[in-house]
MDTraj code that builds the backbone (N, CA, C; nanometers):
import mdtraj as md
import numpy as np

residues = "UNK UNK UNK UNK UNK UNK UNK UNK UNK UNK UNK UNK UNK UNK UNK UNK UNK UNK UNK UNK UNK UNK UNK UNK UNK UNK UNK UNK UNK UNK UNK UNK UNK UNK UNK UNK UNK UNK UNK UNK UNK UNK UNK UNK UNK UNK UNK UNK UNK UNK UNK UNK UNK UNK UNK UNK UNK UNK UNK UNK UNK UNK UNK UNK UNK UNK UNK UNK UNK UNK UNK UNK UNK UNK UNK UNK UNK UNK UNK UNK UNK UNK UNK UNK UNK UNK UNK UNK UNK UNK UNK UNK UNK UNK UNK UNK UNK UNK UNK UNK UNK UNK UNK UNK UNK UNK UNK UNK UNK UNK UNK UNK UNK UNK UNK UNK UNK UNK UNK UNK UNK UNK UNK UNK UNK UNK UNK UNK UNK UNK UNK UNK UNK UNK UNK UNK UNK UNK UNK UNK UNK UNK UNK UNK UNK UNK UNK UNK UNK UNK UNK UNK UNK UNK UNK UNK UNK UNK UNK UNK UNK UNK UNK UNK UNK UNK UNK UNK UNK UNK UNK UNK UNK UNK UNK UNK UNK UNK UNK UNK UNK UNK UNK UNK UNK UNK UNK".split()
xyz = np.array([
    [3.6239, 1.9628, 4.6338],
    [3.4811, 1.9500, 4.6489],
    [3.4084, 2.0222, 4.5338],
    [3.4692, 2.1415, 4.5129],
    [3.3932, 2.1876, 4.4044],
    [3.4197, 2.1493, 4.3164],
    [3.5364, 2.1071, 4.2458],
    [3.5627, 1.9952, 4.1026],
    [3.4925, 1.9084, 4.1005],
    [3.4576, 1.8280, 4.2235],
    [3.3749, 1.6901, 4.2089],
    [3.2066, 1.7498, 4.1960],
    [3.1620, 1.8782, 4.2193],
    [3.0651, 1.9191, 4.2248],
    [3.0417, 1.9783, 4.1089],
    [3.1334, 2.0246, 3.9996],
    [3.1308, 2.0572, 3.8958],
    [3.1360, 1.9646, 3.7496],
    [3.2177, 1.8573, 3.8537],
    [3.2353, 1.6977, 3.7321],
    [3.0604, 1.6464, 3.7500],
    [3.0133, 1.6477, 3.8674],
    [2.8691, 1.5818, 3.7992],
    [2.7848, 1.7048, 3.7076],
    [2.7924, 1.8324, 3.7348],
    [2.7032, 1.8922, 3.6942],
    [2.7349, 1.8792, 3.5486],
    [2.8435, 1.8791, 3.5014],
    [2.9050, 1.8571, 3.3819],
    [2.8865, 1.6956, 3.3363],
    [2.8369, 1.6212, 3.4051],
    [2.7935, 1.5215, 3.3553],
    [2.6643, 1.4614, 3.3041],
    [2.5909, 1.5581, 3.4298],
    [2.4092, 1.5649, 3.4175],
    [2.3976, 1.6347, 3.2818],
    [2.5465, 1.7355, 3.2267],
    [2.4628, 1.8195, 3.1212],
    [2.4750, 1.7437, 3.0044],
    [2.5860, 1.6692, 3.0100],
    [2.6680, 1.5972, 2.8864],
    [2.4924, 1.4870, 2.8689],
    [2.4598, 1.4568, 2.9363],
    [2.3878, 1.3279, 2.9695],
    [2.2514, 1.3627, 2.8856],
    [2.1769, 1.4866, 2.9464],
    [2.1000, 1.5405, 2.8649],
    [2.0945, 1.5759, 2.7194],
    [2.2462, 1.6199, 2.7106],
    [2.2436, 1.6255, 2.5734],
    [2.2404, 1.5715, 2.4959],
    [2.2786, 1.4412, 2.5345],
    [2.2592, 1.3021, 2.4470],
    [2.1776, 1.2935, 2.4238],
    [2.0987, 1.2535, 2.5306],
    [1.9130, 1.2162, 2.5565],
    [1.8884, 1.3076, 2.4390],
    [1.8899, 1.4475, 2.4603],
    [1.8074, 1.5461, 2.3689],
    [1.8459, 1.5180, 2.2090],
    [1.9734, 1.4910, 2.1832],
    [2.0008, 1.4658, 2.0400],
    [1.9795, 1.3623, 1.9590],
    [1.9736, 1.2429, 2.0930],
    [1.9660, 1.1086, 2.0511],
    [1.7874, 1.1463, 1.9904],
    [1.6827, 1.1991, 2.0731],
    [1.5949, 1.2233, 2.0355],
    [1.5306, 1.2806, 1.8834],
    [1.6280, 1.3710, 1.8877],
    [1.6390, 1.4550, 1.7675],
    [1.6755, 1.3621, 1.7074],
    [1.7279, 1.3125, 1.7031],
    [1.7713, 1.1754, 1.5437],
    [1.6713, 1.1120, 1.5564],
    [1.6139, 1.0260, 1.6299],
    [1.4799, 0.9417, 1.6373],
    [1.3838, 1.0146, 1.5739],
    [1.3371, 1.0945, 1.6148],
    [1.2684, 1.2172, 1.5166],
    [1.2786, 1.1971, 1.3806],
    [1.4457, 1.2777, 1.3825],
    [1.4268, 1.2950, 1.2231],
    [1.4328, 1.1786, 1.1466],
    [1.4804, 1.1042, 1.2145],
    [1.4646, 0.9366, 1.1669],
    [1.3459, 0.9013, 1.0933],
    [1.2768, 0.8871, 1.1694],
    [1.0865, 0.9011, 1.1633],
    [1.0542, 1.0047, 1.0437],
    [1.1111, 1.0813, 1.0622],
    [1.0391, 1.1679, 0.9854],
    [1.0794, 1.1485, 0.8759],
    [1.2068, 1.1000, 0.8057],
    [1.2747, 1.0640, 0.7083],
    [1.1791, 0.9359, 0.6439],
    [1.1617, 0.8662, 0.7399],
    [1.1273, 0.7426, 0.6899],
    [0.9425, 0.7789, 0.6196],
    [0.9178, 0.8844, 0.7382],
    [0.7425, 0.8709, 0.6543],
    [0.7843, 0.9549, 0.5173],
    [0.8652, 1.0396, 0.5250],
    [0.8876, 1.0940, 0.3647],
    [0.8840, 1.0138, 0.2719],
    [0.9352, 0.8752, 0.3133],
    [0.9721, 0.7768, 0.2378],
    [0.8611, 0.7304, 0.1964],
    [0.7823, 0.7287, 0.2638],
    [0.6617, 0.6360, 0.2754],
    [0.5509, 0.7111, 0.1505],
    [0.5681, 0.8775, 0.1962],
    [0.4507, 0.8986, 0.1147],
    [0.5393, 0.9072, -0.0371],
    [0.6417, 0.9235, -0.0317],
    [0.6617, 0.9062, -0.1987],
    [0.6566, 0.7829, -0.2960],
    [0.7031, 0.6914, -0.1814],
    [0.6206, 0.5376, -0.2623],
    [0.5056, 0.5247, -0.3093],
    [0.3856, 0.5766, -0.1911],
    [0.2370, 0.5671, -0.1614],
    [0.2339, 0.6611, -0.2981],
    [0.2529, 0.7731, -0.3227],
    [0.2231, 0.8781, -0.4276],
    [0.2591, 0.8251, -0.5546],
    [0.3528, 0.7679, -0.5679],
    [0.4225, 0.6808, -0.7365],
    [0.3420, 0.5894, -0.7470],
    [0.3306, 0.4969, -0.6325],
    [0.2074, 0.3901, -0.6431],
    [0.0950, 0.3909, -0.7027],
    [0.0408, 0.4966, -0.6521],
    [-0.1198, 0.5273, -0.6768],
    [-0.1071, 0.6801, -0.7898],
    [-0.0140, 0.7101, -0.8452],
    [0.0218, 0.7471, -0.9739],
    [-0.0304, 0.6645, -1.0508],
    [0.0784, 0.5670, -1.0882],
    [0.0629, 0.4608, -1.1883],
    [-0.0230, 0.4094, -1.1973],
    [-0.0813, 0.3384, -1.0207],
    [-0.2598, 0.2656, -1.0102],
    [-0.3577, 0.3247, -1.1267],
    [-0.3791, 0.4570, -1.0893],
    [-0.4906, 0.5499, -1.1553],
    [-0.4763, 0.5964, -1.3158],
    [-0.2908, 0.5194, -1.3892],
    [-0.3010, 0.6012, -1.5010],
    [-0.4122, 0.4709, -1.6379],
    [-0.4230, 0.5431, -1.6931],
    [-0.5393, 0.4751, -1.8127],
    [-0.4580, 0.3511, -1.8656],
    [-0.3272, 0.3680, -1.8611],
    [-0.2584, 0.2234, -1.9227],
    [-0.2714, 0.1195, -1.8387],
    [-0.2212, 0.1245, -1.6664],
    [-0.2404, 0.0167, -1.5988],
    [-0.4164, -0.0172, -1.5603],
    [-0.4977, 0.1157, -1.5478],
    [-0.6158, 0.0406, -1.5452],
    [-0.6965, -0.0617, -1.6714],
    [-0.6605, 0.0030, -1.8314],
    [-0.6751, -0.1029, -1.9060],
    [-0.6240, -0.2575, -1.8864],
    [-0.4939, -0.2298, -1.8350],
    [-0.4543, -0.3713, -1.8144],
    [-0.4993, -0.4791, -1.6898],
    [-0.5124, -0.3543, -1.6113],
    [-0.6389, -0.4408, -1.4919],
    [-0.7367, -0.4947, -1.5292],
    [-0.8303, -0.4257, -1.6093],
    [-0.8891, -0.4470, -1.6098],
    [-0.8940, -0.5871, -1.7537],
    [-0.7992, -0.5923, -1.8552],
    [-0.7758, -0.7087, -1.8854],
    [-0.7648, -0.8221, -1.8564],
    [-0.6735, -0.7922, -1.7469],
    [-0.6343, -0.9326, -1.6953],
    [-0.7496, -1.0135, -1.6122],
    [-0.8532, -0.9051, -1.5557],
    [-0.9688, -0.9383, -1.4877],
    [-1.0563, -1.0068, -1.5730],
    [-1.0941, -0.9605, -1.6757],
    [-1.2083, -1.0147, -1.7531],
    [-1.1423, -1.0638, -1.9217],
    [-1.0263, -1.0827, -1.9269],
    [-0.9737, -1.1533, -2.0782],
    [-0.8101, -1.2405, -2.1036],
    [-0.7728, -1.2333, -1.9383],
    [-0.6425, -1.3024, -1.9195],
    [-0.7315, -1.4576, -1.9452],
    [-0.7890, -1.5017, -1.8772],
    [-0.8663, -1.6231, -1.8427],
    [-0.8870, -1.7073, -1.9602],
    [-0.8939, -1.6516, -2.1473],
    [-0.9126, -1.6923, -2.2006],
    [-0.7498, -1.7726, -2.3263],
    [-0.7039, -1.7372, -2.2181],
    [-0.5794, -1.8423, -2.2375],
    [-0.5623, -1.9728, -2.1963],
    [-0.4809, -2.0256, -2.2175],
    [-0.3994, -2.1297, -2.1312],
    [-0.3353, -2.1446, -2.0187],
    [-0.3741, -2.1851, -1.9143],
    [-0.2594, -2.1704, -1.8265],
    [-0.1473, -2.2599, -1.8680],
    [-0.0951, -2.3283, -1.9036],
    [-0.0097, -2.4309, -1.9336],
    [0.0971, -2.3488, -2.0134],
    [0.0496, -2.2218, -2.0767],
    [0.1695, -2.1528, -2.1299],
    [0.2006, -2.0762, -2.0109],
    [0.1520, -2.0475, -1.9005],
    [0.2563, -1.9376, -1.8054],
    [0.2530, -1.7952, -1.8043],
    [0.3049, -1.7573, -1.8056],
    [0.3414, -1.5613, -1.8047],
    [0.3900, -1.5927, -1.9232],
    [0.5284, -1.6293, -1.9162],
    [0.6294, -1.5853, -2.0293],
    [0.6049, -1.6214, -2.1545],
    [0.5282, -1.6525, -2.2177],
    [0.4422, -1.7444, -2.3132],
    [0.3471, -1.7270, -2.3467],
    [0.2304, -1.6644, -2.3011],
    [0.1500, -1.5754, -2.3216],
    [0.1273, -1.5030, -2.4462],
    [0.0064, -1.5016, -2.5849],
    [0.0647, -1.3984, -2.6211],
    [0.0990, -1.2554, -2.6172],
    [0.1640, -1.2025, -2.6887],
    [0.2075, -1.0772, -2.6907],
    [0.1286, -0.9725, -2.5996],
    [-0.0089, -0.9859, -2.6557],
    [-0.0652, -0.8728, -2.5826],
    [-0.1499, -0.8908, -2.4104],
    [-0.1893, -1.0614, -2.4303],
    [-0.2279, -1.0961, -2.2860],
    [-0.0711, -1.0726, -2.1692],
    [0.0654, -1.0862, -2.2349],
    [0.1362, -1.1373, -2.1572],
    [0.2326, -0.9450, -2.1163],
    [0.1810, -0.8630, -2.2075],
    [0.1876, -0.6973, -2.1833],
    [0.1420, -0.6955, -2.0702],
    [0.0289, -0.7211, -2.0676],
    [-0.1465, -0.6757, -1.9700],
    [-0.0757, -0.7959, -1.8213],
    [-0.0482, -0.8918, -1.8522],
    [-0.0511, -0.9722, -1.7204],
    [0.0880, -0.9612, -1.6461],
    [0.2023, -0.8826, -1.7183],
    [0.3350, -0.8420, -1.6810],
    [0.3082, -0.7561, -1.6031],
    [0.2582, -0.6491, -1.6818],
    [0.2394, -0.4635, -1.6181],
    [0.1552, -0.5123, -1.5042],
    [0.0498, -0.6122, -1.4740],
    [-0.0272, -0.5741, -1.3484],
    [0.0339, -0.6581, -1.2522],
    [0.0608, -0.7978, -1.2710],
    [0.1548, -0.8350, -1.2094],
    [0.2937, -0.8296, -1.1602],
    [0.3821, -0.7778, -1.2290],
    [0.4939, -0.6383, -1.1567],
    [0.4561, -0.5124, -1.1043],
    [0.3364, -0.4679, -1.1289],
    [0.3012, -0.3520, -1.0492],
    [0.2809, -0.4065, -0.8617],
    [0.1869, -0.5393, -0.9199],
    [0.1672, -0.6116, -0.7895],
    [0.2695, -0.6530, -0.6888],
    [0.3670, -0.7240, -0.7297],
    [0.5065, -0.7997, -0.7265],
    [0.5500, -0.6646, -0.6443],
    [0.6004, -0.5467, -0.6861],
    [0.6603, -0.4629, -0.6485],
    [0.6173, -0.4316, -0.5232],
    [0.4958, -0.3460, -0.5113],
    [0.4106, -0.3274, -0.4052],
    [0.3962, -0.4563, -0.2819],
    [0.3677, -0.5707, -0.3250],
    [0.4005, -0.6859, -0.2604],
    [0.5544, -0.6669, -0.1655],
    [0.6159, -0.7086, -0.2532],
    [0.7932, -0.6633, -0.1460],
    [0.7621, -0.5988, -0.1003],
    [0.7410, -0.4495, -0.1030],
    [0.7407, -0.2925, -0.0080],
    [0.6813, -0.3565, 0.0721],
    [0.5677, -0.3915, 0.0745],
    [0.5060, -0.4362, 0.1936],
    [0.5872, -0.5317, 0.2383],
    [0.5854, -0.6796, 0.2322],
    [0.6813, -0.7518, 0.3084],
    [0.7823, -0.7008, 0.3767],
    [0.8841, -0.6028, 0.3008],
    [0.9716, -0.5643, 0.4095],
    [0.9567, -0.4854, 0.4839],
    [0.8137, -0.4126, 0.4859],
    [0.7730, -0.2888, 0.5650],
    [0.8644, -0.1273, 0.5376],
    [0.8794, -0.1720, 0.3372],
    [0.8805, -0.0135, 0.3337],
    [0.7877, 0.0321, 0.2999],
    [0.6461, -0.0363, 0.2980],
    [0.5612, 0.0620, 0.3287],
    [0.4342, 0.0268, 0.4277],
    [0.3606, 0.0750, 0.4345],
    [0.2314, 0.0735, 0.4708],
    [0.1367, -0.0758, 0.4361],
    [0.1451, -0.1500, 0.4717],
    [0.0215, -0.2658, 0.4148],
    [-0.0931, -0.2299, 0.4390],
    [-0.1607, -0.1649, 0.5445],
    [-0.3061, -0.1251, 0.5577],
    [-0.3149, -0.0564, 0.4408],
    [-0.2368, -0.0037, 0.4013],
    [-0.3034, 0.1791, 0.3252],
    [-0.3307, 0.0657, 0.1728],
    [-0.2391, 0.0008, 0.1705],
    [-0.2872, -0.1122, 0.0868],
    [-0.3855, -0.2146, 0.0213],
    [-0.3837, -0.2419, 0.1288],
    [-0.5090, -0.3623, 0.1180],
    [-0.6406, -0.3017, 0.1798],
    [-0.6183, -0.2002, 0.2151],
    [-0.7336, -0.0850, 0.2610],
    [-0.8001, -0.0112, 0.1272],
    [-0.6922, 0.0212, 0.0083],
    [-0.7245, 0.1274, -0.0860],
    [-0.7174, -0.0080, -0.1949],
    [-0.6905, -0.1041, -0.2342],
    [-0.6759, -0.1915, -0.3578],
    [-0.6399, -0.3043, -0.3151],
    [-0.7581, -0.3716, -0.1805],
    [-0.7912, -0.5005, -0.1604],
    [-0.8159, -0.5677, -0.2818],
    [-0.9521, -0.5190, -0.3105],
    [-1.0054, -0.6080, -0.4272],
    [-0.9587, -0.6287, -0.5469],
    [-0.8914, -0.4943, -0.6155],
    [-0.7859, -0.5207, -0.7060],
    [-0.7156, -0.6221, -0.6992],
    [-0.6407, -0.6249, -0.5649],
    [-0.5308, -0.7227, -0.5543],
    [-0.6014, -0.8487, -0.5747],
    [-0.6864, -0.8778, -0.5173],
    [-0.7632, -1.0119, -0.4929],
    [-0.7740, -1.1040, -0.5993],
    [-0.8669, -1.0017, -0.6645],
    [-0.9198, -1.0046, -0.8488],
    [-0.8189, -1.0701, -0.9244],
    [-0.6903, -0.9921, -0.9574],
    [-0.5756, -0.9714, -0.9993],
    [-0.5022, -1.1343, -1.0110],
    [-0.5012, -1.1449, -0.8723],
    [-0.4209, -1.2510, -0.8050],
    [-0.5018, -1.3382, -0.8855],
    [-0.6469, -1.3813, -0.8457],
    [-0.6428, -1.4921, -0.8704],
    [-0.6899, -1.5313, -1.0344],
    [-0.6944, -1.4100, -1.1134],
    [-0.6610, -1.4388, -1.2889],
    [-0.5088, -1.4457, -1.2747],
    [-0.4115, -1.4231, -1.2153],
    [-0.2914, -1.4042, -1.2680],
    [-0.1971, -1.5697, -1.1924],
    [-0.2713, -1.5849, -1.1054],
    [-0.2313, -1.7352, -1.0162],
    [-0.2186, -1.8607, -1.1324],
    [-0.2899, -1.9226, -1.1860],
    [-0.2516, -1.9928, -1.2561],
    [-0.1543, -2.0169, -1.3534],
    [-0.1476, -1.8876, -1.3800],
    [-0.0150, -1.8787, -1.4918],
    [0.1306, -1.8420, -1.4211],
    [0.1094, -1.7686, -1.3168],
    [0.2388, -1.7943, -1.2163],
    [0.2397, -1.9485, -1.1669],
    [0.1553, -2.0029, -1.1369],
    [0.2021, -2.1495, -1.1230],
    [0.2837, -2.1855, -1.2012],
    [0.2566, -2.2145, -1.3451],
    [0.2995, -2.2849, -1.4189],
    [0.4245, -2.1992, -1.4554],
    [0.4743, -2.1176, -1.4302],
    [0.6031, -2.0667, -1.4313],
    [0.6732, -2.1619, -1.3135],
    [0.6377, -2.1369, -1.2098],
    [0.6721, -2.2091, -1.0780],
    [0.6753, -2.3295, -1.1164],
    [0.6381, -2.4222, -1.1568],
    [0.6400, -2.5431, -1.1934],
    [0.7877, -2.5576, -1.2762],
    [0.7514, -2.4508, -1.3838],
    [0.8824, -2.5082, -1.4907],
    [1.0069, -2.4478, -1.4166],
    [1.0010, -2.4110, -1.2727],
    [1.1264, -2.3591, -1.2394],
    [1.1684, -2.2591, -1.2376],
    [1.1025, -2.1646, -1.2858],
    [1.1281, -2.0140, -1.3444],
    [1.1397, -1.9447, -1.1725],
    [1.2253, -1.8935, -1.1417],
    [1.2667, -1.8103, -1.0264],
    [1.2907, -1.6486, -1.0806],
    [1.2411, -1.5725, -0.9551],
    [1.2232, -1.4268, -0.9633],
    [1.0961, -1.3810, -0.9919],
    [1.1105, -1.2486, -1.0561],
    [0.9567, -1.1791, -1.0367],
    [0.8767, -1.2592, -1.1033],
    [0.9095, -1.3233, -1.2125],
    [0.7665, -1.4345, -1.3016],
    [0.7283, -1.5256, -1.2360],
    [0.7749, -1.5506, -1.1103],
    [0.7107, -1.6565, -1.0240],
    [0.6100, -1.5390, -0.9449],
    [0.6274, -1.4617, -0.9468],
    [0.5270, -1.3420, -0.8371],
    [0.4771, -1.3763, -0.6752],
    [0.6017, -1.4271, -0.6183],
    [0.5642, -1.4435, -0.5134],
    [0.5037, -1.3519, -0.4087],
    [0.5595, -1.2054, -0.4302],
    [0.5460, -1.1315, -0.3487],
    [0.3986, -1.0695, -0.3446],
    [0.3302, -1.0734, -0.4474],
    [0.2052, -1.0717, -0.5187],
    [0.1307, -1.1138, -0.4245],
    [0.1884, -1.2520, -0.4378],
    [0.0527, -1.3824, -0.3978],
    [0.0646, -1.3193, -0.2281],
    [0.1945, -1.3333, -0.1772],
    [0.1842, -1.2764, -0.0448],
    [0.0903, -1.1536, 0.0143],
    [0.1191, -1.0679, -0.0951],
    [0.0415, -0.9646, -0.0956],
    [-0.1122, -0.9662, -0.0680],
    [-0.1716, -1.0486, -0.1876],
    [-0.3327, -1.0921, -0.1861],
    [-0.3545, -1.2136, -0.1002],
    [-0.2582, -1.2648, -0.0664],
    [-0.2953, -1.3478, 0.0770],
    [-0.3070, -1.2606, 0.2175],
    [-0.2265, -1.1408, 0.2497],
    [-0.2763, -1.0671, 0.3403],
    [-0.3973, -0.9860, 0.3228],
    [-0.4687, -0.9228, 0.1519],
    [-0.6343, -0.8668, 0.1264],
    [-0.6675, -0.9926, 0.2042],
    [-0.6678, -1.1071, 0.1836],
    [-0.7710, -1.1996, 0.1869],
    [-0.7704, -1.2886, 0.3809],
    [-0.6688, -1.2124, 0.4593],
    [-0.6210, -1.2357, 0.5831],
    [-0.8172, -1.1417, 0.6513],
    [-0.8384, -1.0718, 0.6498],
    [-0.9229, -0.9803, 0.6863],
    [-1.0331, -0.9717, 0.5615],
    [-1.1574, -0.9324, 0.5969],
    [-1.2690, -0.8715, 0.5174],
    [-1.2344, -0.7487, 0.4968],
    [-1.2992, -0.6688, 0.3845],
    [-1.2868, -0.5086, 0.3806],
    [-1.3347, -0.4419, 0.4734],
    [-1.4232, -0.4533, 0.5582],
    [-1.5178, -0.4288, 0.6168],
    [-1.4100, -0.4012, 0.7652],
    [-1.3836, -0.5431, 0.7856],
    [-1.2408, -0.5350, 0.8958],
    [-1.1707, -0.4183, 0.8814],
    [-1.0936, -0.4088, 0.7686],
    [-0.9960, -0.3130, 0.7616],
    [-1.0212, -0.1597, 0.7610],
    [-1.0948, -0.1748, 0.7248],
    [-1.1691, -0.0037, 0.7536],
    [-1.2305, 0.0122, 0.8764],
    [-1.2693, -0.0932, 0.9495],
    [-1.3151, -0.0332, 1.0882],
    [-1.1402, -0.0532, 1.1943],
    [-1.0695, -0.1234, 1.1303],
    [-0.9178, -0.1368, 1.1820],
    [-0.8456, 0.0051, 1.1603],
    [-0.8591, 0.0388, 1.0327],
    [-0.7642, 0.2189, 1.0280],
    [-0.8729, 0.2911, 1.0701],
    [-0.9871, 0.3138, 1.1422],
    [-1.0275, 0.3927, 1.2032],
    [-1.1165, 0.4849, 1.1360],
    [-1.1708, 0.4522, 0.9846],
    [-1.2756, 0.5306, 0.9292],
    [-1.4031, 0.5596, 1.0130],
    [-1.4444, 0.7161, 0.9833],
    [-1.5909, 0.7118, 1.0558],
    [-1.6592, 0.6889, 0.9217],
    [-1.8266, 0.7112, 0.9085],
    [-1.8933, 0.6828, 0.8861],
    [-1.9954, 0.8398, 0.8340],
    [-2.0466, 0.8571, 0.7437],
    [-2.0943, 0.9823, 0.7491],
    [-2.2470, 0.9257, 0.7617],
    [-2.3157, 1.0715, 0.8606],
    [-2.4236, 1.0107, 0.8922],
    [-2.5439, 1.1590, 0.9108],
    [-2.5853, 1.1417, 0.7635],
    [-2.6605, 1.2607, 0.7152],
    [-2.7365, 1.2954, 0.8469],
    [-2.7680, 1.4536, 0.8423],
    [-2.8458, 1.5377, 0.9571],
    [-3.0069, 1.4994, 0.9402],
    [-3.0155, 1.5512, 0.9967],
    [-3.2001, 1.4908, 1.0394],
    [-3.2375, 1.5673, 0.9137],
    [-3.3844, 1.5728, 0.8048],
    [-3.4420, 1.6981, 0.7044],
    [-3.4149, 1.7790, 0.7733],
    [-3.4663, 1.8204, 0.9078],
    [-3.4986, 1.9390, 0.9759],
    [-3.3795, 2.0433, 0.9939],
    [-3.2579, 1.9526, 1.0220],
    [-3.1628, 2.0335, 0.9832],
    [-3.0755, 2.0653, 0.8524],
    [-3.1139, 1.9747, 0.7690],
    [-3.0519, 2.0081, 0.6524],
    [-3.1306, 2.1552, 0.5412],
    [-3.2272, 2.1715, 0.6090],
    [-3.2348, 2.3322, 0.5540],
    [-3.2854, 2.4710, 0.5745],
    [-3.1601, 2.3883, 0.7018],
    [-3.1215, 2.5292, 0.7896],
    [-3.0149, 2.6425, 0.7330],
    [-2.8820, 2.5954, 0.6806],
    [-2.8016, 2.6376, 0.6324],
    [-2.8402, 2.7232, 0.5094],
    [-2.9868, 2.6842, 0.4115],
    [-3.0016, 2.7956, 0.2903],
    [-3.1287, 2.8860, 0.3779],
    [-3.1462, 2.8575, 0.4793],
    [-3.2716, 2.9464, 0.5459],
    [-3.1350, 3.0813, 0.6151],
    [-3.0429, 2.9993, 0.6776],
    [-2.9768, 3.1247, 0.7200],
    [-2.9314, 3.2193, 0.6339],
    [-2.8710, 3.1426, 0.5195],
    [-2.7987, 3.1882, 0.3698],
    [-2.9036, 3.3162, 0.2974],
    [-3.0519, 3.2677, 0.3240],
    [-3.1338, 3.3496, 0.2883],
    [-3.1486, 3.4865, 0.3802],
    [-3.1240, 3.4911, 0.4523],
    [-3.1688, 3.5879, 0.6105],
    [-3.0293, 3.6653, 0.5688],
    [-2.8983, 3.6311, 0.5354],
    [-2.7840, 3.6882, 0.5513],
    [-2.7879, 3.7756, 0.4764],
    [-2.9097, 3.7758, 0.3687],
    [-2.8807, 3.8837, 0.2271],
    [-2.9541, 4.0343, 0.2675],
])
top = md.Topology()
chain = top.add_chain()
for i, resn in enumerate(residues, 1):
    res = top.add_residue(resn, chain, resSeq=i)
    for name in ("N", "CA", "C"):
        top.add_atom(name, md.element.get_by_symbol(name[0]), res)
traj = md.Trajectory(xyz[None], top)
């Protein structure tokens, strides 16, 4: 009686401990994975912000257009096809992460909707015509287009009231100078 009274208690404990460890891995699981997350998010928006890829953004926005589409990406010259590589593999890349959900798509299309948007659709025509001649992999930029097809799934407006931004919403005059009236009294 007491063996059989000692085999469950020894079983309730074994049982818990699972539970408790299995937990502990789920955890650190999680927790592994957002590590993951913010070091993508951080390299990402590295590169976003450095002066080389915003020149080229901002190329491709207002001086890709004065090409051909009929030459493509790869064909391009030299310096349109620098500018429409770098923003479109920056895109491409970020695109996958998202698709496979290694990262975040809100924080995405939340922080560089319009980029993407912009981007996409100077850089769309000339990925066509890659697509056309057959060209498979990143010069087709599918993951891109996927990408700026989910900015363009929602308004901006949506997505920021979706991740939960408030709104700042200045104090009445009456209280805004209160704080140098006290500031004054404190001396």
């Amino acid at each position: 009686m007491y063996s059989l009274a000692f085999n469950a208690v020894t079983l309730v404990v074994a049982i818990l401990a699972l539970v408790v460890s299995s937990r502990i891995s789920l955890r650190q699981a999680k927790f592994m994975r957002d590590a993951s997350h913010v070091e993508v998010a951080l390299e990402f928006f590295r590169e976003f912000r450095t002066p080389e890829f915003l020149a080229s953004l901002d190329y491709v926005r207002t001086r890709l257009h004065t090409n051909d589409p009929a030459l493509g990406l790869l064909n391009l010259p030299e310096e349109s096809k620098a500018h429409a590589l770098k923003v479109g593999y920056f895109f491409q890349s970020l695109g996958f992460l998202v698709k496979f959900r290694v990262t975040d798509a809100d924080l995405w299309i939340t922080c560089m909707g319009r980029q993407i948007t912009t981007a996409w659709e100077a850089i769309a025509p000339y990925a066509m015509t890659e697509r056309k001649r057959g060209v498979l992999g990143v010069a087709s930029l599918h993951f891109f287009e996927h990408l700026a097809a989910c900015c363009a799934d929602v308004s901006h407006a949506e997505r920021l009231r979706r991740v939960g931004l408030r709104r700042y919403v200045p104090p009445p005059a009456s209280e805004k100078a209160r704080p140098a009236m006290v500031a004054a009294r404190g001396r």
